[in-house]
N, C-alpha and C positions, 0 to 999 in steps of 0.2 A: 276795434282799434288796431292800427296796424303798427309796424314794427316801431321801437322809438328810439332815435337818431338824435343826440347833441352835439348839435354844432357850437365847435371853441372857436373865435373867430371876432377878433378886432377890427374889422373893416365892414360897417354896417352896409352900407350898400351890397357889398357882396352876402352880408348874413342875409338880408332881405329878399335877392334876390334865390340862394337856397336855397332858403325854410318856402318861399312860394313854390318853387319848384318839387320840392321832396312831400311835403302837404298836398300839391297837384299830383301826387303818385298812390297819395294814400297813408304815405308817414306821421307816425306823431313827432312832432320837432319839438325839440327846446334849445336856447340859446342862450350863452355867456361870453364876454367878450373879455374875459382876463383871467386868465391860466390859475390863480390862487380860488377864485373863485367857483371854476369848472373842480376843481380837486373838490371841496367842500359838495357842489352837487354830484357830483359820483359818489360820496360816500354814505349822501341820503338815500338816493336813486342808479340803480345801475344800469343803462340804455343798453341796447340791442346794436349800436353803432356808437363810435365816435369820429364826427368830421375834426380834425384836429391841424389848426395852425400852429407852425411852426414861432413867430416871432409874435410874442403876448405879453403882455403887460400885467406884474404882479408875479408870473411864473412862466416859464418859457416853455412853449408846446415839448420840446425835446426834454427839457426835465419832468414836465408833466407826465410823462410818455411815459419813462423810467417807473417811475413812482405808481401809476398803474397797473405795471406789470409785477410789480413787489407785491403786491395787495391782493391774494389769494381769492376776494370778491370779483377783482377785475381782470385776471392774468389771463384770460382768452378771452376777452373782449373783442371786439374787431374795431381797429384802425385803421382812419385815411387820414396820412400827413397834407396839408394845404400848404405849399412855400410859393416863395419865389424865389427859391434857392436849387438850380438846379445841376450844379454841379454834382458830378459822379458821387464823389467823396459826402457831398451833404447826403446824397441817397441812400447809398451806403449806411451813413453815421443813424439815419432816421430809420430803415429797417432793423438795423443791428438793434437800434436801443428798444424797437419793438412794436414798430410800424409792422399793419398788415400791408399796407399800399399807399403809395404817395403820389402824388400830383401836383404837376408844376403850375403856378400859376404864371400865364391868363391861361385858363381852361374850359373846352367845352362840357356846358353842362349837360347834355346827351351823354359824355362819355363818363364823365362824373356819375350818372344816373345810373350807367349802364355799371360802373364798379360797385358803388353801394349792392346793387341787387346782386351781382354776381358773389363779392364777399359774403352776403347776406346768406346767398343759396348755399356758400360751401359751410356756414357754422352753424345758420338757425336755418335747416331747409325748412320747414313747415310755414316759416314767413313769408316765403312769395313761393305765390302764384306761375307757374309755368304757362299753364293752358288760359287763356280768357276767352269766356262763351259771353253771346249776346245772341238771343233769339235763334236763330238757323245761322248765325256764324261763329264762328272759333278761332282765335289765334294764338300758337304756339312759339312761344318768346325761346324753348330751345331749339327747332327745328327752323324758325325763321320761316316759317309757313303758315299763309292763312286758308281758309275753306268756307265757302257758303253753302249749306244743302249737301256738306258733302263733296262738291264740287273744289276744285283747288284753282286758291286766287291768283294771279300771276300780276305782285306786285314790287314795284319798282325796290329801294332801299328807303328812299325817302318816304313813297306810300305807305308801306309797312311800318315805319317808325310811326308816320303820323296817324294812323288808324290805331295802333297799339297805345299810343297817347291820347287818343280821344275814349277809345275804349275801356280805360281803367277808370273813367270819371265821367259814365253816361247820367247825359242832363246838364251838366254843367259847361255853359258858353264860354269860348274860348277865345281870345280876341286876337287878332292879325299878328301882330306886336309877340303876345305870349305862345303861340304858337312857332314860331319863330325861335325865339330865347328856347323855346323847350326840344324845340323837331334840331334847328340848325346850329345851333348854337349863340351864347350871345356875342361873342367875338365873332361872327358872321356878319356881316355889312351888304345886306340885298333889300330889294324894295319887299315891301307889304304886300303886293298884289302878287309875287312870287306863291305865296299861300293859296292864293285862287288857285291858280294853275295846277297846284299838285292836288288839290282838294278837286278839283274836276276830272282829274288822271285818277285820282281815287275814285270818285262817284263810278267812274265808264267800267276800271275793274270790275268793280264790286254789285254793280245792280245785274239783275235778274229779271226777264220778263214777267208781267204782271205782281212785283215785288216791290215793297215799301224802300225810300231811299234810308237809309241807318243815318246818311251824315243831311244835319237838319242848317238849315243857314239864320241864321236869326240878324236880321237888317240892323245896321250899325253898332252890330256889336260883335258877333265872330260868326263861330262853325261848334256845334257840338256833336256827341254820338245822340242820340233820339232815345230816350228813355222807356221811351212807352214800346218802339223798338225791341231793347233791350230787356225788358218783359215778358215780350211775346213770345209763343211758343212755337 
């Protein structure tokens, strides 16, 4: 089981879209969407993350926020504020009170992804993973480096994102649509077939004479990393 992450967060669509993303990483999610009742589950359960909105109903992310940090169970927990407040001073006010990191909303959830794991690294390092190996390949989420055989991959920014995203959840298809929300962001607005493209810029990297292709295509439904790949020695 990997790290567990509760999202506070009154805007279902966006808890939705989250909890799919942070579960596509490998997270245990849980979700509450009213700040009295996020307090009552902290005090059963204490998460390895808190995704935390700021405006909630029942109890306000910022008093919430407070009241976590009082509570000797929860006083280095790690925090990400979610607003749409982003003036200086709300920033400010939301670190001060005991945010580890805030984020403005509309936000990309790459970059979101990329915080969780970075916070993550600085308090629970044993939770992620730096290095990811599959068969003869490896890639290194701090050097920003991938390698086949040894050999060093020379991959674009987007290839790297998107082989490091397929590679944390080999076997599992991945469809045009959620590749996208996950690699570009979802406040990105580009066609579907954009994905071909850079998944063919990846395939040309990454293959190897007389070598199995790692990214497998599966007809009308996406791209995933190859399992059986991913097995191999």
């Amino acid at each position: 089981m990997g790290p567990r992450v509760l999202i506070v967060e009154d805007e279902e669509p966006l808890t939705l879209l989250l909890r799919y993303n942070l579960e596509a990483e490998g997270y245990d999610v849980d979700c509450v969407a009213r700040g009295d009742e996020a307090e009552i589950r902290l005090r059963e359960q204490v998460p390895d993350l808190v995704l935390l909105d700021w405006m909630l109903p029942g109890l306000s992310g910022i008093e919430l926020c407070r009241r976590i940090r009082v509570r000797t169970e929860t006083e280095r927990m790690p925090i990400i504020m979610l607003t749409a407040r982003g003036e200086e001073g709300d920033r400010i006010r939301g670190l001060a009170t005991g945010a580890d990191d805030y984020i403005v909303k509309p936000f990309s959830v790459p970059e979101l992804l990329a915080r969780v794991r970075a916070l993550l690294r600085r308090t629970k390092p044993t939770h992620i993973a730096s290095l990811l190996t599959a068969g003869d390949m490896e890639l290194d989420r701090e050097t920003h480096r991938a390698r086949r055989e040894g050999r060093e991959l020379h991959l674009g920014p987007t290839e790297f994102r998107l082989l490091e995203f397929l590679m944390r959840s080999p076997g599992r298809v991945f469809s045009r649509e959620h590749l996208l929300n996950a690699v570009w962001g979802h406040d990105v607005y580009i066609d579907e077939r954009t994905v071909d493209v850079h998944v063919g810029r990846l395939r040309k990297a990454i293959s190897l004479p007389r070598k199995p292709d790692p990214i497998r295509t599966v007809r009308g439904a996406g791209y995933s990393f190859d399992e059986t790949f991913a097995r191999s020695e």
